[in-house]
C-alpha positions as CSV (number, residue, x, y, z in Angstrom):
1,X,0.0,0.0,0.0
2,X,1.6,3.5,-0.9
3,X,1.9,6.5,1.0
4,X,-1.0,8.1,-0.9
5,X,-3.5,5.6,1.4
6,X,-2.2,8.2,4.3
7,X,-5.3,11.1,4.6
8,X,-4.3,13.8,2.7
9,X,-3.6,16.1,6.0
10,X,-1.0,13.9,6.4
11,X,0.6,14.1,3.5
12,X,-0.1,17.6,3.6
13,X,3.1,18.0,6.3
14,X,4.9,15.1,5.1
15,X,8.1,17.0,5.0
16,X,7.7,18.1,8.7
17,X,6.4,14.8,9.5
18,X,8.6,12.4,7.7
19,X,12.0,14.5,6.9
20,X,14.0,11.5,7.8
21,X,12.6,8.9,5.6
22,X,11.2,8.4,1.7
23,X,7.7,8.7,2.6
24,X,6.9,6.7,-1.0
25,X,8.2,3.8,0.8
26,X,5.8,3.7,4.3
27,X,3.2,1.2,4.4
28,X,0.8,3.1,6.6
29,X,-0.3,0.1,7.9
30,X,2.9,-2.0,8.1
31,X,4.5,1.1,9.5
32,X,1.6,2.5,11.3
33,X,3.2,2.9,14.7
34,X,5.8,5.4,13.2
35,X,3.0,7.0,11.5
36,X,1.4,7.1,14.7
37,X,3.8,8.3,17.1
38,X,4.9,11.3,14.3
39,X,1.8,13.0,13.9
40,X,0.9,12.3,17.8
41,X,4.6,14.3,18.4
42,X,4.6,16.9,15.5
43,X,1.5,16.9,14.1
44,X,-1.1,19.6,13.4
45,X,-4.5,19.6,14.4
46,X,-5.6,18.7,11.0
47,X,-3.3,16.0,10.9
48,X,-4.1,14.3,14.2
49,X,-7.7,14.6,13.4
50,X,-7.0,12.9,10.1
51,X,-5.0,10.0,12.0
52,X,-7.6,9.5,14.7
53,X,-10.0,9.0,11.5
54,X,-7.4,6.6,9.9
55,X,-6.7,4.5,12.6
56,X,-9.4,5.5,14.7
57,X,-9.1,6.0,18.7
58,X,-9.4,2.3,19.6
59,X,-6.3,2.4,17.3
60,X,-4.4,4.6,18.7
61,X,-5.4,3.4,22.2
62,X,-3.6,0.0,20.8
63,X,-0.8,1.5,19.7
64,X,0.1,3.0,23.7
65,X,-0.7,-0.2,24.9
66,X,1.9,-1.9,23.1
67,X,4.5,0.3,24.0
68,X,3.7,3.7,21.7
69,X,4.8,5.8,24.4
70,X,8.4,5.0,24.5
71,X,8.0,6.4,20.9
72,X,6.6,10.1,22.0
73,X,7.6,12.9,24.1
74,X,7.3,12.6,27.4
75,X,5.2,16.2,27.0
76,X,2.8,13.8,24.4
77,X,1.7,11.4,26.8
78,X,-0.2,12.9,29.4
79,X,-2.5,14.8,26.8
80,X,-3.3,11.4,24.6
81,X,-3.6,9.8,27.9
82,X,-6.4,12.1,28.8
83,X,-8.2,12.3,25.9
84,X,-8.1,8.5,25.2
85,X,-9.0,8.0,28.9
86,X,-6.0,5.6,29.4
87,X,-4.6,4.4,32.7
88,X,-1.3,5.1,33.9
89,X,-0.5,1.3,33.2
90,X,-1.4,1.5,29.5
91,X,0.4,4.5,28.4
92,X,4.0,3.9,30.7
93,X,6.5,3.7,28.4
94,X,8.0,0.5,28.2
95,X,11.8,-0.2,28.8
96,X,13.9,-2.5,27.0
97,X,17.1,-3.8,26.3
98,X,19.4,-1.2,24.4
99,X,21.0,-3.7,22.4
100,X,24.0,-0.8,21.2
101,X,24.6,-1.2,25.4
102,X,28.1,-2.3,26.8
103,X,25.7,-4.3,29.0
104,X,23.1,-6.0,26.7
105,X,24.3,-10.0,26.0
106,X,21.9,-12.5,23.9
């Protein structure tokens, strides 16, 4: 699926949104946590209202129960928390093994 399935808010701020990568090559839903997490972050309010279409809230929900907040601000996380009425549990960010760590053995 191209990029073009994004909403076209999205696209509309690609180039803030996405400087760092071809945005031709995202599978919005393949890649849809970094979708998520970069117009949760830097997003305007067209954009987010255009994800929260897209994926919907019960999406978005999903994606800071598995762990999306490790992939926002810290700032981020206390507003989606609120307006997705999460608990503290579901939007913690999760910690895990750095693997470029001095300490982290298989």
């Amino acid at each position: 699926m191209p990029v073009a399935s994004l909403p076209r808010e999205i696209l509309d701020e690609a180039q803030v949104l996405f400087h760092d990568v071809r945005p031709g090559d995202m599978d919005p839903e393949r890649h849809a946590s970094f979708v998520i997490a970069r117009v949760l972050d830097r997003g305007s309010m067209e954009s987010v209202r255009a994800l929260l279409r897209h994926y919907g809230v019960e999406g978005i929900r999903e994606f800071f129960r598995q762990g999306g907040a490790g992939r926002v601000s810290r700032r981020t996380i206390p507003l989606w928390a609120a307006y997705l009425q999460l608990t503290e549990d579901e939007c913690a960010p999760r910690s895990s093994p750095n693997r470029s760590s001095p300490f982290w053995t298989d």
